[in-house]
C-alpha positions as CSV (number, residue, x, y, z in Angstrom):
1,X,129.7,110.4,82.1
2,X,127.6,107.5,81.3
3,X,124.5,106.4,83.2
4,X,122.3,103.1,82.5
5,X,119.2,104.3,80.8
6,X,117.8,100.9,82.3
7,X,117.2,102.9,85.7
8,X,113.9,102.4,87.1
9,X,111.6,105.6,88.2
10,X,111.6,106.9,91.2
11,X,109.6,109.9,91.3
12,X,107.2,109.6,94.3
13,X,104.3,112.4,93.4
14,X,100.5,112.4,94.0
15,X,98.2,114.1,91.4
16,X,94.3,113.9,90.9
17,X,94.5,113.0,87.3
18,X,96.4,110.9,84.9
19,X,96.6,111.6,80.9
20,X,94.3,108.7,78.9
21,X,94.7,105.9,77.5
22,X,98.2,105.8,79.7
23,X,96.4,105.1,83.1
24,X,93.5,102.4,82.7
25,X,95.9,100.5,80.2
26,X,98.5,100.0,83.2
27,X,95.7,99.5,85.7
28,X,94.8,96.0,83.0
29,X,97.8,95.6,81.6
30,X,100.7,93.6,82.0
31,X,104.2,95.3,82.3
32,X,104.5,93.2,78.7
33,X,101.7,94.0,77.1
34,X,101.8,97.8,78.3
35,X,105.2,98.2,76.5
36,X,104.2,96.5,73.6
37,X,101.2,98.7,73.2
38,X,103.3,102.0,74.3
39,X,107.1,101.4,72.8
40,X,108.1,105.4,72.2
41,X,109.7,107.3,74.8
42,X,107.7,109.3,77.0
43,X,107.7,113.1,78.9
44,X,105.9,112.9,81.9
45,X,105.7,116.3,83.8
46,X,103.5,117.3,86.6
47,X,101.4,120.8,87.0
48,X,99.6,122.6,89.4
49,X,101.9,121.6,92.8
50,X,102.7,125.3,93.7
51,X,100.3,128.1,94.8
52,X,97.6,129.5,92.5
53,X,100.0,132.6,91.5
54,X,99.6,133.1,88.0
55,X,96.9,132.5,85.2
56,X,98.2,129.3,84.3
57,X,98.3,127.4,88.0
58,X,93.6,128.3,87.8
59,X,92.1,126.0,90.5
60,X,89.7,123.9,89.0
61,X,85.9,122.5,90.2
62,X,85.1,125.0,92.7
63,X,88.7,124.1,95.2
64,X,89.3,125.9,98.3
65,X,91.0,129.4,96.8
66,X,94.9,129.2,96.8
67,X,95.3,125.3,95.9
68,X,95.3,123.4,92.5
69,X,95.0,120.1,91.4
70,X,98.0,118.4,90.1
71,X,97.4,117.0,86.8
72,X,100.1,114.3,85.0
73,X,100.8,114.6,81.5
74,X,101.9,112.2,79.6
75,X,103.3,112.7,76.2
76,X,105.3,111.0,73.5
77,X,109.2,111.7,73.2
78,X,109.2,112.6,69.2
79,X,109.3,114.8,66.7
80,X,105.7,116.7,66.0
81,X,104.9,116.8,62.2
82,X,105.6,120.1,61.2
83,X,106.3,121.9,64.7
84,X,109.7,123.3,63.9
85,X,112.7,123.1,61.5
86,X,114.9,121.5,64.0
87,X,114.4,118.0,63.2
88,X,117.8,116.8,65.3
89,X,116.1,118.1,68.8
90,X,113.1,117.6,70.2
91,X,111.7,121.3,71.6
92,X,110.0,121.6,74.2
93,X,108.6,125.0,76.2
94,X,105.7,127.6,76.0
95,X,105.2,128.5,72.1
96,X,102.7,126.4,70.4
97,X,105.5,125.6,67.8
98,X,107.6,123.8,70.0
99,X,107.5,119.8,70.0
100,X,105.8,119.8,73.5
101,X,104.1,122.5,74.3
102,X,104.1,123.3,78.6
103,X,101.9,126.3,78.8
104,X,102.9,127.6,81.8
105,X,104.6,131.2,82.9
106,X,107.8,130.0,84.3
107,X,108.3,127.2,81.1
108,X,110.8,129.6,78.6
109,X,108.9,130.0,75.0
110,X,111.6,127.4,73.7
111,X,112.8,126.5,77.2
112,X,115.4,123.4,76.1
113,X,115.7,120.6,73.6
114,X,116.1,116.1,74.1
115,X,118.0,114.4,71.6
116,X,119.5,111.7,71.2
117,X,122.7,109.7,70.5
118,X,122.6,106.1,69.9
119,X,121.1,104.8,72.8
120,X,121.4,107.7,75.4
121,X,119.1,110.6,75.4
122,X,120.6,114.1,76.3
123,X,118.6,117.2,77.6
124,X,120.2,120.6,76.8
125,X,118.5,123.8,77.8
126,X,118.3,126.6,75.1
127,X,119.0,129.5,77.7
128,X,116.0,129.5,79.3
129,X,114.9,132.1,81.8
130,X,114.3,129.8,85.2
131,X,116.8,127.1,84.0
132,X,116.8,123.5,83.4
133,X,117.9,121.2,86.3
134,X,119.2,117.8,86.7
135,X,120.0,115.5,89.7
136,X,119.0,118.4,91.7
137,X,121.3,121.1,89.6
138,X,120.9,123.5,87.5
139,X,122.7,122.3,83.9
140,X,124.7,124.7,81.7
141,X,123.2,126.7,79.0
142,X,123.2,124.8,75.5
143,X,125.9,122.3,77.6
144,X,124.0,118.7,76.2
145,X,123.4,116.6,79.3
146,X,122.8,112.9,79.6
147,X,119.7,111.8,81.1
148,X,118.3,108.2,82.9
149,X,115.4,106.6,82.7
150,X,112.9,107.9,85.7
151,X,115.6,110.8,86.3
152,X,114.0,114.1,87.9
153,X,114.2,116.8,85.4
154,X,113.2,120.1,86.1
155,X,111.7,122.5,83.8
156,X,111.7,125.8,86.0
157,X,109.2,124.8,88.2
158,X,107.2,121.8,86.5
159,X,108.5,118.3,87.9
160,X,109.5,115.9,84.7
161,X,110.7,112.4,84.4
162,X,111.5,110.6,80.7
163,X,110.2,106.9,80.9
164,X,110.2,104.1,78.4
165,X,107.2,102.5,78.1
166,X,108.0,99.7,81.0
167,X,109.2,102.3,83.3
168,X,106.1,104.3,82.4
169,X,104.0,100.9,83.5
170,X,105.7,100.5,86.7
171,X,105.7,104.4,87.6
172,X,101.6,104.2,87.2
173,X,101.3,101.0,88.9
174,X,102.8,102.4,92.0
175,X,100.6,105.2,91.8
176,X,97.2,103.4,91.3
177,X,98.3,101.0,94.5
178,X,98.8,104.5,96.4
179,X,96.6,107.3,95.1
180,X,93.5,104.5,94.1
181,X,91.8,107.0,92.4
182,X,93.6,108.1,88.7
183,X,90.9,109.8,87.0
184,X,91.3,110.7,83.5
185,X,92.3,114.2,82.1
């Protein structure tokens, strides 16, 4: 099964705040010079869209009870300098040792793994209590599973897309000419 990694984004969320220096380098930025400036891959994941139910999902700033902001994170797609031993995957879930950490109670403590192959990038999830989904499925325990550009991943319940810095530019773009109001995080 092979997909174009070229695929633009097409994740459509709204959110209060955008991870720094991502969001006022789009909003002055070419497409170019935004890519040049941001070449790895990135993780961008959404939290705080469902009900204020655990510890994790707090409201923020004094917001009506039962509601939280959404906040976008926005991290780099590589390996962390001493994280873990696994230096073909990069981990991601709960436990501070992980590559990218997602503190949040439905994320597994080492929910999944990306890697990648030449070109493609491949999510595989590492048997994870609420699953790992893809294209709106729920993928197969450690069953490697290729990924696009600005494809929906789900991490239990936290929304995720992998962009490239370009696709990154574009994704933020669209959302400054909607939302107006990106603060930072």
């Amino acid at each position: 099964m092979t997909q174009s990694m070229k695929k633009q984004p097409n994740p459509e969320p709204t959110w209060t705040e955008a991870s720094e220096p991502f969001a006022s380098q789009a909003a002055s930025s070419t497409r170019r010079s935004f890519s040049a400036r941001f070449r790895e891959h990135y993780l961008c994941f959404l939290t705080g869209e469902a009900p204020d139910s655990t510890a994790e999902f707090r409201t923020l700033g004094g917001e009506i009870p039962g509601t939280v902001r959404r906040v976008l994170h926005i991290v780099p797609l590589v390996k962390r300098s001493g994280a873990n031993p696994f230096s073909m995957m990069i981990t991601l879930g709960r436990a501070a040792n992980n590559d990218i950490p997602i503190a949040f109670g439905d994320v597994s403590k080492f929910h999944g793994y990306f890697s990648q192959q030449d070109e493609s990038w491949f999510i595989t999830d590492a048997g994870s209590t609420n699953g790992t989904y893809l294209r709106g499925a729920k993928i197969a325990v450690r069953t490697p599973v290729q990924i696009a550009f600005g494809e929906e991943i789900g991490l239990a319940s936290i929304r995720s897309w992998v962009l490239d810095g370009g696709a990154l530019h574009d994704f933020l773009q669209r959302q400054i000419a909607s939302a107006g109001d990106l603060r930072a995080s």
